[in-house]
N, CA, C and O atoms as a printed pandas DataFrame, in Angstrom:
     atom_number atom_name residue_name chain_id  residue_number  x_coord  y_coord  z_coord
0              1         N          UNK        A               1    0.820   -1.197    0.000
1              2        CA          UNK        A               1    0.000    0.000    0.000
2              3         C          UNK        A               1    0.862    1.259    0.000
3              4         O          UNK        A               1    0.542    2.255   -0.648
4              5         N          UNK        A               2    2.216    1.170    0.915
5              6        CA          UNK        A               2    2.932    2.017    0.852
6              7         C          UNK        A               2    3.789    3.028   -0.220
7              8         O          UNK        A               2    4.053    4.216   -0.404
8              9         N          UNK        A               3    4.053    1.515   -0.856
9             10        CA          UNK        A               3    4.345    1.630   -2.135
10            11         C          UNK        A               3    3.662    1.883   -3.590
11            12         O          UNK        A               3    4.200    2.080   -4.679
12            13         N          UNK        A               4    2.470    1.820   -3.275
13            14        CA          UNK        A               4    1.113    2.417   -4.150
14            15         C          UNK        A               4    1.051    3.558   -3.923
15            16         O          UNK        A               4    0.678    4.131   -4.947
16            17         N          UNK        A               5    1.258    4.423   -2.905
17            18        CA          UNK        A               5    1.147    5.549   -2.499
18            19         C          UNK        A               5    2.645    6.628   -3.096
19            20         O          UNK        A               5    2.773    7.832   -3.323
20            21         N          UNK        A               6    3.291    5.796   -3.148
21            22        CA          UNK        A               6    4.440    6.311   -3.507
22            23         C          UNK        A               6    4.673    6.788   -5.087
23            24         O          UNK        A               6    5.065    7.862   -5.543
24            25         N          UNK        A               7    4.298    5.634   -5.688
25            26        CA          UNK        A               7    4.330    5.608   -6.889
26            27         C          UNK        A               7    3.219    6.497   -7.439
27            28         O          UNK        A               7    3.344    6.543   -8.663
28            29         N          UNK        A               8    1.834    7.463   -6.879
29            30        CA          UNK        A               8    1.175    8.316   -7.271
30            31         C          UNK        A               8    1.989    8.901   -6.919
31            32         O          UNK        A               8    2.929    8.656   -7.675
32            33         N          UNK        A               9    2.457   10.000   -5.751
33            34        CA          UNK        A               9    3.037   10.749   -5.541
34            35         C          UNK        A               9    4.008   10.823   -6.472
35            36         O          UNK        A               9    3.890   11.833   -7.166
36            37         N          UNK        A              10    4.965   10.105   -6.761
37            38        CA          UNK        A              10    5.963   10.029   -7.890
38            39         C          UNK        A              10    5.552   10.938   -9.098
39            40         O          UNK        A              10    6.124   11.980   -9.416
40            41         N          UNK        A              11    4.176   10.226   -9.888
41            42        CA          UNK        A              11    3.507   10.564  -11.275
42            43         C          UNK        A              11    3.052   12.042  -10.628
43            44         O          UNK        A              11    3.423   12.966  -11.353
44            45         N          UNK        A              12    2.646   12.284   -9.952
45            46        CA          UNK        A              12    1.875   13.609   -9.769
46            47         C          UNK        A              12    3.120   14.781   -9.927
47            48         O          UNK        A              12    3.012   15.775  -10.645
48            49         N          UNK        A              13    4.178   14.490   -9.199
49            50        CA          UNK        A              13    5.358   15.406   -9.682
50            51         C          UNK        A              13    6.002   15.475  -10.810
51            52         O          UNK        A              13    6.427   16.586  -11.126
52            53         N          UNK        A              14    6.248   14.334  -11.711
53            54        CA          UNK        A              14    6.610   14.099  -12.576
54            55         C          UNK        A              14    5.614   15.054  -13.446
55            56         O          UNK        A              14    6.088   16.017  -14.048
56            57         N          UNK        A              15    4.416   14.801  -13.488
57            58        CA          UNK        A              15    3.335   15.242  -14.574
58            59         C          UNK        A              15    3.485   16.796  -14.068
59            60         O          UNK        A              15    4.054   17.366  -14.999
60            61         N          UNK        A              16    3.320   17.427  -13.368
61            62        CA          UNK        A              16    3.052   18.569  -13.105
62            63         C          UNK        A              16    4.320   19.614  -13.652
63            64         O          UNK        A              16    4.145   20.728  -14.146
64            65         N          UNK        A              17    5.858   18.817  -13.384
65            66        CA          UNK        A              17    6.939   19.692  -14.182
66            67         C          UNK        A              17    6.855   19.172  -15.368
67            68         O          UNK        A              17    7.467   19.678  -16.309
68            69         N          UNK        A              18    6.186   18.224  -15.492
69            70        CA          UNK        A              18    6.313   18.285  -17.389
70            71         C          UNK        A              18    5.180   18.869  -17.974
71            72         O          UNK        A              18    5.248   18.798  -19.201
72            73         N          UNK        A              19    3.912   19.555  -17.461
73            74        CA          UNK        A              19    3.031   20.411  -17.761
74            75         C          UNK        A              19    3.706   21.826  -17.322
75            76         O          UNK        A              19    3.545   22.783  -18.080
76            77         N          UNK        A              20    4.400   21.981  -16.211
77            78        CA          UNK        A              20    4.768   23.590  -17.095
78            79         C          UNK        A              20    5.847   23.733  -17.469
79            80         O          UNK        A              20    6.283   24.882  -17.399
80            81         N          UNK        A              21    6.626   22.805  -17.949
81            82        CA          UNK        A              21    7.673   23.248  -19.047
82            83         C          UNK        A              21    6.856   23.017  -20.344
83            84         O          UNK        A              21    7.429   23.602  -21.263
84            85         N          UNK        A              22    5.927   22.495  -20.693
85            86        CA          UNK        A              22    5.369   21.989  -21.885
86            87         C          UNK        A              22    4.315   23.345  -21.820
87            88         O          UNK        A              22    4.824   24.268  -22.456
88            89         N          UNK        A              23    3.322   23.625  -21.377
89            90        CA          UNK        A              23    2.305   24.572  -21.162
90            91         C          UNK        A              23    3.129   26.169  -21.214
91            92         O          UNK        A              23    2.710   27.215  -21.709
92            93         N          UNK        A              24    4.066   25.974  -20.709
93            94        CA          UNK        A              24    4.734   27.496  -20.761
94            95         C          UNK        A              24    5.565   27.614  -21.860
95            96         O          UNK        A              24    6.072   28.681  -22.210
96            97         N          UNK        A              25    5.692   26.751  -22.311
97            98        CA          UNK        A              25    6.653   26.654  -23.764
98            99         C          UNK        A              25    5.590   26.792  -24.480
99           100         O          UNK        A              25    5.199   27.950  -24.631
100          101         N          UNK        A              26    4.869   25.770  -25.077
101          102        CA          UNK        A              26    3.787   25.838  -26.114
102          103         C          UNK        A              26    2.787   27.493  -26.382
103          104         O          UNK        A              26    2.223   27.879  -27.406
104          105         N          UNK        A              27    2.901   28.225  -24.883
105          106        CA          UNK        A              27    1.604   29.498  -24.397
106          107         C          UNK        A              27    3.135   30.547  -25.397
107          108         O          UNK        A              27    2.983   31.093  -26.490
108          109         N          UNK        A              28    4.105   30.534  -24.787
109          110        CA          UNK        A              28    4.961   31.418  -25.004
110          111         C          UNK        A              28    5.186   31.377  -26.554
111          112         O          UNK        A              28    5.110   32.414  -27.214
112          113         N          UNK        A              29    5.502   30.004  -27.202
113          114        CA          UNK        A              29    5.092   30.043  -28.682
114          115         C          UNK        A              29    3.882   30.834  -29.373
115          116         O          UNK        A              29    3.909   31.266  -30.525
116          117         N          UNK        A              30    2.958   30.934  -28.591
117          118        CA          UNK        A              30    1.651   31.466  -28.917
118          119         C          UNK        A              30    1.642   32.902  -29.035
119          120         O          UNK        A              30    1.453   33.735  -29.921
120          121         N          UNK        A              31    1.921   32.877  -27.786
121          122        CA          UNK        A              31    2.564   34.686  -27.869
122          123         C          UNK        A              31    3.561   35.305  -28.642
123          124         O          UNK        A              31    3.572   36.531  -28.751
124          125         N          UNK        A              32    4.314   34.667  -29.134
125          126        CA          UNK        A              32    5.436   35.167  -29.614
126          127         C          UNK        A              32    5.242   35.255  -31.181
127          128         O          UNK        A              32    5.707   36.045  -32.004
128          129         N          UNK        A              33    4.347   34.110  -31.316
129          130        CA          UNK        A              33    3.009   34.727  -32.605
130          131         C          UNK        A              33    2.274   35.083  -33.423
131          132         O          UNK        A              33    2.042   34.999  -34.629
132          133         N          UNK        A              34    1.737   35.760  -32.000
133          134        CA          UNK        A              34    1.367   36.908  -31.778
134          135         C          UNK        A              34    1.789   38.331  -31.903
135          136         O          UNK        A              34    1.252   39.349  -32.338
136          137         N          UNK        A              35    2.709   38.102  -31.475
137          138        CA          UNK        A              35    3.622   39.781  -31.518
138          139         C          UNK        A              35    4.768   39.575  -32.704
139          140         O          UNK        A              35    5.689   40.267  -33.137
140          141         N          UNK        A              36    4.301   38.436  -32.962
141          142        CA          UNK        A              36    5.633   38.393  -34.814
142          143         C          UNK        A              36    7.219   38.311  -34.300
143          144         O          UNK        A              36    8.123   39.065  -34.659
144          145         N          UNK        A              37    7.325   37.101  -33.284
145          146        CA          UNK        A              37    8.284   36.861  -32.899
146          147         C          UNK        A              37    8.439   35.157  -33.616
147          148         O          UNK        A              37    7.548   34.366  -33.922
148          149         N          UNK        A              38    9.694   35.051  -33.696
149          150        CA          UNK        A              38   10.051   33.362  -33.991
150          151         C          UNK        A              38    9.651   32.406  -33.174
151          152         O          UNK        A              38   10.455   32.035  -32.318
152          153         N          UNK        A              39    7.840   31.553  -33.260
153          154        CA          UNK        A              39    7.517   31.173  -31.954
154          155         C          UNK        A              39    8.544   30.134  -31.787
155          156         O          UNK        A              39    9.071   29.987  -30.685
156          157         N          UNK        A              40    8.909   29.317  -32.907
157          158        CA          UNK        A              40    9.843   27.800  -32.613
158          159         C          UNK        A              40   10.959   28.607  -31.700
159          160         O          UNK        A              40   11.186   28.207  -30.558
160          161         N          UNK        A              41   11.565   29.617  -32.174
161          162        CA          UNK        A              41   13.009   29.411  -31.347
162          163         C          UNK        A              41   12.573   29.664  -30.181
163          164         O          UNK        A              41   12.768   28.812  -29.314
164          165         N          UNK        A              42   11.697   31.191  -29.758
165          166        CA          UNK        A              42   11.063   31.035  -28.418
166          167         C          UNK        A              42   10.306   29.914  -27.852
167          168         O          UNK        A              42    9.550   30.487  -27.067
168          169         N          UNK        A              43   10.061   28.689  -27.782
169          170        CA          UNK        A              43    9.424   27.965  -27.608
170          171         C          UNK        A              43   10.875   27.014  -27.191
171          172         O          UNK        A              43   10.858   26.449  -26.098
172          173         N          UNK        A              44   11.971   26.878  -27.984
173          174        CA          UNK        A              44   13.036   26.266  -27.142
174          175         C          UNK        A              44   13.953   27.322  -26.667
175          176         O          UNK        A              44   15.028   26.740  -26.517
176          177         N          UNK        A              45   14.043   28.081  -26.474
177          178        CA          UNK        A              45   14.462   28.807  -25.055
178          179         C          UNK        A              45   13.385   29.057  -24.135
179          180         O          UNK        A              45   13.826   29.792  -23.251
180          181         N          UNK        A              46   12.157   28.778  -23.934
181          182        CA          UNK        A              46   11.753   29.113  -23.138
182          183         C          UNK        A              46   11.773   27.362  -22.414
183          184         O          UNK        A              46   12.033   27.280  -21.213
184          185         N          UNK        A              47   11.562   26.373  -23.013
185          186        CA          UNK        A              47   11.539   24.881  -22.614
186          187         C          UNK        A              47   12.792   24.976  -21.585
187          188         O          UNK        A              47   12.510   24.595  -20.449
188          189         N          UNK        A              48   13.957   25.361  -21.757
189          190        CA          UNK        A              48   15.459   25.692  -20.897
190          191         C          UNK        A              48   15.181   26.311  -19.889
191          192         O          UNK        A              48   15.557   25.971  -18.767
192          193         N          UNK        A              49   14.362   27.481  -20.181
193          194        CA          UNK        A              49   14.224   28.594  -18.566
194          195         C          UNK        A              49   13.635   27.781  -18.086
195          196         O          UNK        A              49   14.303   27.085  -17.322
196          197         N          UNK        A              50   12.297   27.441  -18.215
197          198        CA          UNK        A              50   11.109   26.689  -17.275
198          199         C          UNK        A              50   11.639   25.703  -16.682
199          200         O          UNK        A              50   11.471   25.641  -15.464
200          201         N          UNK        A              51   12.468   24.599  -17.390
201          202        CA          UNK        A              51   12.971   23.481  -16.181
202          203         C          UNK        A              51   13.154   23.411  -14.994
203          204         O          UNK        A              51   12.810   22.418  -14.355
204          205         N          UNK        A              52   13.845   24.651  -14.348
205          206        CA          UNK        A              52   14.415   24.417  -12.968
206          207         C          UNK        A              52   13.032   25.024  -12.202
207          208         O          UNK        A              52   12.759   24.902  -11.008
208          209         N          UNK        A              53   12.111   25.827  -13.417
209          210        CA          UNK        A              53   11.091   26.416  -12.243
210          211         C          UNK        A              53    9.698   25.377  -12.938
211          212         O          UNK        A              53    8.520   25.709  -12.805
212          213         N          UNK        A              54   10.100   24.249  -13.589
213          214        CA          UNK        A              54    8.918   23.385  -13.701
214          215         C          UNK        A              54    9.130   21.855  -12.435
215          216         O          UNK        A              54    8.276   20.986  -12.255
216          217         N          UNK        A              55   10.713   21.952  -11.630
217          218        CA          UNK        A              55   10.742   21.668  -10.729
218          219         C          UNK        A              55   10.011   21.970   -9.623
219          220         O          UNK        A              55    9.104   21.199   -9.311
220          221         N          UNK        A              56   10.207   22.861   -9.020
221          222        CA          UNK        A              56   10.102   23.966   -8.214
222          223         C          UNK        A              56    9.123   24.018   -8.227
223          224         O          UNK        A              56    8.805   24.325   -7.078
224          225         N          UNK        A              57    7.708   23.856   -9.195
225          226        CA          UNK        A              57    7.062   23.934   -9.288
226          227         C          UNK        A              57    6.048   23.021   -8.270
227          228         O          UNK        A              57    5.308   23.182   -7.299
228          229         N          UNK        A              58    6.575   21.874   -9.244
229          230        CA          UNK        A              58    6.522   20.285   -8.824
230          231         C          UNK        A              58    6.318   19.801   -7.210
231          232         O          UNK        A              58    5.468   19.227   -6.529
232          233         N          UNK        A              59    7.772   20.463   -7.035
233          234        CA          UNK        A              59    7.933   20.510   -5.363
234          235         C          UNK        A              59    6.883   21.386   -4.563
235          236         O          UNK        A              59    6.831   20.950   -3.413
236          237         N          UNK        A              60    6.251   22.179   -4.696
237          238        CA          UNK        A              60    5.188   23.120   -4.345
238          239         C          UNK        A              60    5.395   24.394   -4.139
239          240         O          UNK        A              60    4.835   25.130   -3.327
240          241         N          UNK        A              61    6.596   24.742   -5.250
241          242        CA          UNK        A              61    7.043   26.009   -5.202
242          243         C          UNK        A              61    7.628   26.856   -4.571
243          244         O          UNK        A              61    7.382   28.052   -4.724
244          245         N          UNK        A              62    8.689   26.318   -3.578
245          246        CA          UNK        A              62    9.788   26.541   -2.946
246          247         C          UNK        A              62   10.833   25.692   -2.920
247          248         O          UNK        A              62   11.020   24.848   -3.796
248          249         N          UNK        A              63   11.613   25.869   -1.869
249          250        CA          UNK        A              63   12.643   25.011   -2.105
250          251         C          UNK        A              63   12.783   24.067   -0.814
251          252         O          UNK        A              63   13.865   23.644   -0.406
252          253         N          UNK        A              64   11.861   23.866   -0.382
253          254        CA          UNK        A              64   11.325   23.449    1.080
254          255         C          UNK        A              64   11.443   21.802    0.925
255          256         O          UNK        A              64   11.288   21.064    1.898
256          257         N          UNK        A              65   11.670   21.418   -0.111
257          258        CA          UNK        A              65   12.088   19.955    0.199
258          259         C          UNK        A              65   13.549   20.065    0.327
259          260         O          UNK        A              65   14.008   19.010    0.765
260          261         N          UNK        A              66   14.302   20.813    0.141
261          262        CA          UNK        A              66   15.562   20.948    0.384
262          263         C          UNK        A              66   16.102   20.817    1.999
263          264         O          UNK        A              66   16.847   20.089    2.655
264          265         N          UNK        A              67   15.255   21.974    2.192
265          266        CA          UNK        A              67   15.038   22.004    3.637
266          267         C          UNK        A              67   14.466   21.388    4.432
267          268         O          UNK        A              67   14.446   21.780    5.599
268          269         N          UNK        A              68   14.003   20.553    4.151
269          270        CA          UNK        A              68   13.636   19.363    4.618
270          271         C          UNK        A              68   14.581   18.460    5.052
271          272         O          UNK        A              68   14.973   18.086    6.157
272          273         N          UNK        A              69   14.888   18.166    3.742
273          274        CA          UNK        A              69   16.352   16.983    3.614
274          275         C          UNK        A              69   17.350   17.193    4.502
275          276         O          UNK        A              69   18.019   16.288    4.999
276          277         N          UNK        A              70   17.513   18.634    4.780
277          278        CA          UNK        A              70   18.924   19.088    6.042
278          279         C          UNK        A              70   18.304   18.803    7.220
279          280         O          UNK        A              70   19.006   18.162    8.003
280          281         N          UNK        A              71   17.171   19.086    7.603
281          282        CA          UNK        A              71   16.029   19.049    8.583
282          283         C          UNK        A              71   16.741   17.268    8.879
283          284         O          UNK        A              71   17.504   16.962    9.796
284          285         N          UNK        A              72   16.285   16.485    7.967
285          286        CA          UNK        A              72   16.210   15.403    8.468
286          287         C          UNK        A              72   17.225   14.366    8.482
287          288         O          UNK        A              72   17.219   13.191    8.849
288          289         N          UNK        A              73   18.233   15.253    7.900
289          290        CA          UNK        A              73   19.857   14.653    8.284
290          291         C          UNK        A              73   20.089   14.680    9.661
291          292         O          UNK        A              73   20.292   13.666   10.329
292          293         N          UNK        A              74   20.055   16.122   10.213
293          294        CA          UNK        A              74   20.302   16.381   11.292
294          295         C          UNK        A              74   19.491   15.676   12.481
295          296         O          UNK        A              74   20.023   15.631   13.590
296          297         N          UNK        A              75   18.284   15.154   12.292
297          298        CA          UNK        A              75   17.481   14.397   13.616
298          299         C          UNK        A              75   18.234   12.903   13.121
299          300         O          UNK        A              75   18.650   12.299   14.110
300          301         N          UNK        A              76   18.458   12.293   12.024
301          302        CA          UNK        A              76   19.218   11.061   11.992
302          303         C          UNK        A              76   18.106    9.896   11.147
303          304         O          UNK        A              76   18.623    8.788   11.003
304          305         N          UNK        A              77   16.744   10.027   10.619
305          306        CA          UNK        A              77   15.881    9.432   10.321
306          307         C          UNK        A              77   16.379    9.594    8.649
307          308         O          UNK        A              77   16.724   10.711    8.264
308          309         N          UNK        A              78   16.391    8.625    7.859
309          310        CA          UNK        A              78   17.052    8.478    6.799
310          311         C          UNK        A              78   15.981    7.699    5.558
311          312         O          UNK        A              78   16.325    7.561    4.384
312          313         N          UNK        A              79   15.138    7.414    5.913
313          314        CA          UNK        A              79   13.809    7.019    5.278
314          315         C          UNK        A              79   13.218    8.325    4.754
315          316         O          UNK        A              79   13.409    8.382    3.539
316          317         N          UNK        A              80   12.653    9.259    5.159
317          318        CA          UNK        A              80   12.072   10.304    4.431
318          319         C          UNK        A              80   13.148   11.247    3.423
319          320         O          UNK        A              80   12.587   11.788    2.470
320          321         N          UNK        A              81   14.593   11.474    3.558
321          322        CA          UNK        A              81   15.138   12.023    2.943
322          323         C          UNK        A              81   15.046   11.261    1.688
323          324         O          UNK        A              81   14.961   11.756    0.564
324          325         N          UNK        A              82   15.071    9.963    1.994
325          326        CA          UNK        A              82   15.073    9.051    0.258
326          327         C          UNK        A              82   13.671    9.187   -0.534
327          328         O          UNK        A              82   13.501    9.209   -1.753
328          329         N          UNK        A              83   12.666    9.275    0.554
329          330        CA          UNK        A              83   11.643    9.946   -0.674
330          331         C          UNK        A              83   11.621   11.066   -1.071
331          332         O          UNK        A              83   11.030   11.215   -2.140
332          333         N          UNK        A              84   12.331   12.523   -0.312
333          334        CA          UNK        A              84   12.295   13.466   -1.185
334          335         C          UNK        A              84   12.974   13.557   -2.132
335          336         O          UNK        A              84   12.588   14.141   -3.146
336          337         N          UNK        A              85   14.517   12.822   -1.984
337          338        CA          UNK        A              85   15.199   12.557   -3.109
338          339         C          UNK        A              85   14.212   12.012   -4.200
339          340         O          UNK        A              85   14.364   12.686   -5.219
340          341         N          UNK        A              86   13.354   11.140   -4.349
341          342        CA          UNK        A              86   12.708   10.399   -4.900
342          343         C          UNK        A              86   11.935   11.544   -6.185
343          344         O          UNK        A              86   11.965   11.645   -7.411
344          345         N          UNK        A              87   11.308   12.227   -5.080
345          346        CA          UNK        A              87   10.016   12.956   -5.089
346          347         C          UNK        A              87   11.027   14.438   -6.119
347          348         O          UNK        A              87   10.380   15.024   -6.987
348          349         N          UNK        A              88   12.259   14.786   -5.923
349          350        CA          UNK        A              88   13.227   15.884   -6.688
350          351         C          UNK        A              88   13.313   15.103   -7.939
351          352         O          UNK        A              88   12.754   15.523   -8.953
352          353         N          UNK        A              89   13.999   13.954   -7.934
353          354        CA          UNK        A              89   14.606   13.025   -9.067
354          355         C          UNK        A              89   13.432   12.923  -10.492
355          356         O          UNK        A              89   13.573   12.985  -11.714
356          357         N          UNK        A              90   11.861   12.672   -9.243
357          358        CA          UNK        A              90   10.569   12.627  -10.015
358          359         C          UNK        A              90   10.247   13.643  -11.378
359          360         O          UNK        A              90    9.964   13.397  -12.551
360          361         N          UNK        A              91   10.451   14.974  -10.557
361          362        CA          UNK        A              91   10.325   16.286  -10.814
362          363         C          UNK        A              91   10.921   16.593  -11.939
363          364         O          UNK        A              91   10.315   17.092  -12.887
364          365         N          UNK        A              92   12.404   16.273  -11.944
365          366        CA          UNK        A              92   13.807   16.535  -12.798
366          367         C          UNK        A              92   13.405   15.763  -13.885
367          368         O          UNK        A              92   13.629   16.358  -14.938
368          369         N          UNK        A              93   12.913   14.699  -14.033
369          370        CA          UNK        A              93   12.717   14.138  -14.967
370          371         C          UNK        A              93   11.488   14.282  -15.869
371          372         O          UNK        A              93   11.440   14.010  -17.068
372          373         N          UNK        A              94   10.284   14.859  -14.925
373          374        CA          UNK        A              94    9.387   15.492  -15.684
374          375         C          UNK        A              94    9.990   16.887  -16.908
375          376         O          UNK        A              94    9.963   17.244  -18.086
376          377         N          UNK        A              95   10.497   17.241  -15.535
377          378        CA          UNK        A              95   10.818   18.772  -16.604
378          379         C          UNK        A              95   11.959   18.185  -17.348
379          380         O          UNK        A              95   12.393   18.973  -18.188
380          381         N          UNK        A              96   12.508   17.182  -17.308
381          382        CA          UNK        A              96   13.524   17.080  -18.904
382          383         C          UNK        A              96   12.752   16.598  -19.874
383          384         O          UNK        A              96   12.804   17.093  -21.000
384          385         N          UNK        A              97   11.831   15.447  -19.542
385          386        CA          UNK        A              97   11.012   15.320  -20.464
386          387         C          UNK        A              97   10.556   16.208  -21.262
387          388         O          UNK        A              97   10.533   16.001  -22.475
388          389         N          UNK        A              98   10.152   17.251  -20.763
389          390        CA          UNK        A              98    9.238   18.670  -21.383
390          391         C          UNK        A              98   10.007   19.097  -22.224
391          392         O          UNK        A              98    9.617   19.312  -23.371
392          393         N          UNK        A              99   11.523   19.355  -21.758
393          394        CA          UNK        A              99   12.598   20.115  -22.514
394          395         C          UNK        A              99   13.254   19.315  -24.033
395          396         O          UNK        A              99   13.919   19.788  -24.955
396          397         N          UNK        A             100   12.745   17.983  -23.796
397          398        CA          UNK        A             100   12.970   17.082  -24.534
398          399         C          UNK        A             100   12.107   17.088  -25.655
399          400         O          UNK        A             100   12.579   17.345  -26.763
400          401         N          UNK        A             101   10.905   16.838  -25.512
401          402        CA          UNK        A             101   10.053   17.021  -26.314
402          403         C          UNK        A             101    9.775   18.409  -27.146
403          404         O          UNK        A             101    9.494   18.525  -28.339
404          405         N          UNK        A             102    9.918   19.281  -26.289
405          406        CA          UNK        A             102    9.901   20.421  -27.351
406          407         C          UNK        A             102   11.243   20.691  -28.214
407          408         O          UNK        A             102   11.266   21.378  -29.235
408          409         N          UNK        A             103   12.064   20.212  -27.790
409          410        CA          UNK        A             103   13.317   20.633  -28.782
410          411         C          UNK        A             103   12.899   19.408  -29.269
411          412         O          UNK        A             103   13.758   18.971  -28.504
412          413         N          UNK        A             104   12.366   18.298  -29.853
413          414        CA          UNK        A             104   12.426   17.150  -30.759
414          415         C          UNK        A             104   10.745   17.924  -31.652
415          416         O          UNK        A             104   10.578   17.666  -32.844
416          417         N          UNK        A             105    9.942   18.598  -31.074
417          418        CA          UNK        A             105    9.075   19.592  -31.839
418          419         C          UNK        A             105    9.648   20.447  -32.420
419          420         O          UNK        A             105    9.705   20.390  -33.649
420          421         N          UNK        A             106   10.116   21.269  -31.868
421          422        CA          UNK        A             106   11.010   22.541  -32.826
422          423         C          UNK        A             106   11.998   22.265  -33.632
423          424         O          UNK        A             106   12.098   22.868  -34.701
424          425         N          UNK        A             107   13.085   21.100  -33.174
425          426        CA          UNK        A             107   13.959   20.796  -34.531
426          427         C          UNK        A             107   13.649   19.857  -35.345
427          428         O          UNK        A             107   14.016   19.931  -36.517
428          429         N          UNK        A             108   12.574   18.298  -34.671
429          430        CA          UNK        A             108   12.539   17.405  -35.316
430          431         C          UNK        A             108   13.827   16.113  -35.168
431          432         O          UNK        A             108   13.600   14.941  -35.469
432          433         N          UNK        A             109   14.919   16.517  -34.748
433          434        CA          UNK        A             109   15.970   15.759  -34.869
434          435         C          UNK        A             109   15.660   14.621  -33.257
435          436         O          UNK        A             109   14.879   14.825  -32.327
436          437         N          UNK        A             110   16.685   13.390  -33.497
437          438        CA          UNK        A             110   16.628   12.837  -32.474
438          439         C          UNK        A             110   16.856   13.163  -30.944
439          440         O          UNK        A             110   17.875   13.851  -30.885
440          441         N          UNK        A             111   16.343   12.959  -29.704
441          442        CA          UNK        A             111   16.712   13.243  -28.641
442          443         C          UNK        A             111   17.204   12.602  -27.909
443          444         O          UNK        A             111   17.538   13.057  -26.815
């Protein structure tokens, strides 16, 4: 059960940084348009910015699992730091995904 629980939590971070590196890339293409800008190239520079804040995101928009992790070095309990690791690793990989996919949209080439 524990491990059922885990593995949502996992997907829910995962999905959420790969919706706003994907959602803020794709909107920013839109805009850019719009105003008669190059949406493809804006659309992969913006896939690059968003990563670290489609983390961040993920995490609930601070950096409070970080702080956590020091939090819980220091009392000595070593079980919850491995799920936030888990729960960062989740995240990171959502938002590369995102970054992935739109540069294999905008150039087409392999990723």
């Amino acid at each position: 059960m524990l491990l059922g629980q885990l593995a949502k939590d996992m997907s829910i971070y995962f999905f959420v940084a790969f919706g706003i590196v994907l959602g803020g890339s794709i909107l920013g293409g839109i805009a850019a348009l719009l105003t008669r800008q190059p949406p493809f190239h804006t659309m992969y520079e913006l896939a690059f910015k968003l990563k670290i804040w489609g983390m961040v995101g993920a995490l609930g928009g601070t950096f409070d699992s970080f702080m956590q992790i020091e939090r819980i070095f220091q009392e000595g309990d070593m079980s919850p730091v491995i799920k936030q690791i888990i729960f960062i690793v989740s995240a990171f990989i959502g938002a590369d995904t995102g970054t992935r996919l739109i540069h294999w949209l905008v150039h087409g080439d392999s990723i």
